[in-house]
N, C-alpha and C positions, 0 to 999 in steps of 0.2 A: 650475850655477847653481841649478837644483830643489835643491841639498840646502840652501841658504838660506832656511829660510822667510821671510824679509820680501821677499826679490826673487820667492821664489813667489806669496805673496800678491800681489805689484804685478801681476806678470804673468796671475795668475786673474780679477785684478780688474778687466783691460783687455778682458776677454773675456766679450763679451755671446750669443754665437751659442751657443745650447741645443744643439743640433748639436755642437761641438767641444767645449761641455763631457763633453756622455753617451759622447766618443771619448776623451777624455782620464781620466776615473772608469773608461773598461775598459781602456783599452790606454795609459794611461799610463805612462812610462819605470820610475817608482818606486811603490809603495806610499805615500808623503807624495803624490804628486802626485793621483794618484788619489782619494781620501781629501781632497784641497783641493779639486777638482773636482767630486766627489760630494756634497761640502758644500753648494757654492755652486748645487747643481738645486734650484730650489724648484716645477717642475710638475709635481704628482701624477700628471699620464700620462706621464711621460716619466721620474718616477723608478722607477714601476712596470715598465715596459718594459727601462727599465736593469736591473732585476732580475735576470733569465734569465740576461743578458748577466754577468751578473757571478758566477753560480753556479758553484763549482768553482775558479775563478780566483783572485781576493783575500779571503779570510776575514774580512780586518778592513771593507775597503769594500762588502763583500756585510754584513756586520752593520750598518755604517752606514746606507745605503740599506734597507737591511730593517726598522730600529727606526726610519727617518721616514717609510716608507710604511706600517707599523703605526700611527706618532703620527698620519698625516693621515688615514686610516683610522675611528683611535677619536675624531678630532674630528671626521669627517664626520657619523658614527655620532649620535655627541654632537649635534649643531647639528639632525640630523635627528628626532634624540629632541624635542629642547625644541622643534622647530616640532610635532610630534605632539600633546606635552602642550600648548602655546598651543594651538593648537585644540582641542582638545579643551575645555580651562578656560574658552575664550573660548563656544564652543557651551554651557556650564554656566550660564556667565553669563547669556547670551541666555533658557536657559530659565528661568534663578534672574527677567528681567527678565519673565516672563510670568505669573509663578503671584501669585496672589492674597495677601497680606498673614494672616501665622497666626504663633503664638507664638516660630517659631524661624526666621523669615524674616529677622532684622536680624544675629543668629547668625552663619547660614551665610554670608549678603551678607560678613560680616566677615575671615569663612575665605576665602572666595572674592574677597575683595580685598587681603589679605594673598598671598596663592600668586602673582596676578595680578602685583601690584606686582613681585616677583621674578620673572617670567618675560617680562615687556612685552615689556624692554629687547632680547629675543631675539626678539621676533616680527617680521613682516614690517611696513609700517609700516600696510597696508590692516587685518591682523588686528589691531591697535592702534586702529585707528580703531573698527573693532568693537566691542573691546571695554569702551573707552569709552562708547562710546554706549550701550553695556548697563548699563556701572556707572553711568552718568546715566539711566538709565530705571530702576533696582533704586533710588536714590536716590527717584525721586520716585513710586515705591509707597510707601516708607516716609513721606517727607512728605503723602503723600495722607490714610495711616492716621492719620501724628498728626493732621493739620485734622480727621479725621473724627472721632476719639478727643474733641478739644477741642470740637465743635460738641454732640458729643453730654451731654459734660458740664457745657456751657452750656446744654443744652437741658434736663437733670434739674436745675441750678442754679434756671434760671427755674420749672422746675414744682414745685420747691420752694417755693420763695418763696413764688409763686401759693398753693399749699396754707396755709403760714404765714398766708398774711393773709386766706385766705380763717377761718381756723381764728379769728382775733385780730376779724376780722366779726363771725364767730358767736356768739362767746364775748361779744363787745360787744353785739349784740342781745339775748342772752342778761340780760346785766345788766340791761338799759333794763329788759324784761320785767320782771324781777324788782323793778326797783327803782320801777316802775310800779307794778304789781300791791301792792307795799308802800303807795305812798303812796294807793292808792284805797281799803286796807284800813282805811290810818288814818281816810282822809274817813266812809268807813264810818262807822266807830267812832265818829268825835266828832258826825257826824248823827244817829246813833240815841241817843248821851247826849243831844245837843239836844234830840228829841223827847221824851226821858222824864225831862227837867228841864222842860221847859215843860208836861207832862201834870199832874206832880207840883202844880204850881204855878197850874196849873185846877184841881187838884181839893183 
């Protein structure tokens, strides 16, 4: 009946006990059978341990079991790398949320929330929460610097101004004087012809 494969499948697929399968991958009747059993292990200590057990015996189920204890392996590896770099990125973040506001501060926030983005979704969800909270506190540095950016150039707008009118003051003062000083020159002028048309006019 094992040379069936759809009645072996049924039959591997009735059998939950981790036990009878790592007896059935070594000492299975067939090489199919073995190899359907060896398949169906998905606990990484238990298909590592199968290993040994299988050295020397079946070439093709010692490959099998070897190339998915390799795969869970470089995924371990893998999933352990990317919690490394999230912390790591996320500790960057934290200190990118501490340092003070300078030319290449919105920059880097940028780099560092692009890598971010693609690494979240790996992190655990407490390192997540972190590093949110940093990319909300990196945000509101940079919104700090514009208000202060803006206040400041309200504050040269108005002392402009002020200068302006102080300048359109002076300049107006300046007039009155002059156009004073004019019209007293004139009165001058036409009181002393008074006096030496009525001198004239004695004498």
């Amino acid at each position: 009946l094992c040379k069936d494969p759809a009645r072996l499948g049924q039959l591997l697929a009735g059998i939950d006990d981790p036990a009878a399968l790592a007896t059935l991958a070594a000492e299975g009747p067939s090489s199919r059978v073995r190899q359907a059993a060896a398949a169906k292990i998905t606990d990484p200590a238990q298909l590592h341990e199968l290993l040994p057990r299988l050295r020397g015996k079946d070439k093709a189920v010692y490959k099998l079991v070897k190339q998915r204890c390799d795969a869970l392996t470089a995924a371990r590896r893998k999933a352990e790398e990317a919690v490394r770099e999230s912390t790591a990125l996320c500790e960057s973040l934290e200190r990118h949320s501490q340092r003070t506001h300078d030319a290449l501060y919105a920059a880097t926030l940028q780099s560092l929330t692009a890598r971010w983005r693609a690494l979240a979704a790996l992190a655990d969800p407490q390192l997540e929460q972190r590093g949110q909270q940093a990319l909300e506190r990196c945000r509101e540095v940079i919104a700090a610097h514009e208000r202060d950016v803006a206040r400041q150039a309200a504050e040269h707008a108005a002392r402009q101004a002020a200068r302006a009118e102080r300048e359109r003051e002076q300049q107006a003062r300046q007039q009155a004087t002059a156009a004073q000083a004019a019209a007293d020159a004139t009165a001058s002028a036409a009181a002393a012809a008074a006096r030496e048309a009525e001198s004239e006019a004695r004498a």
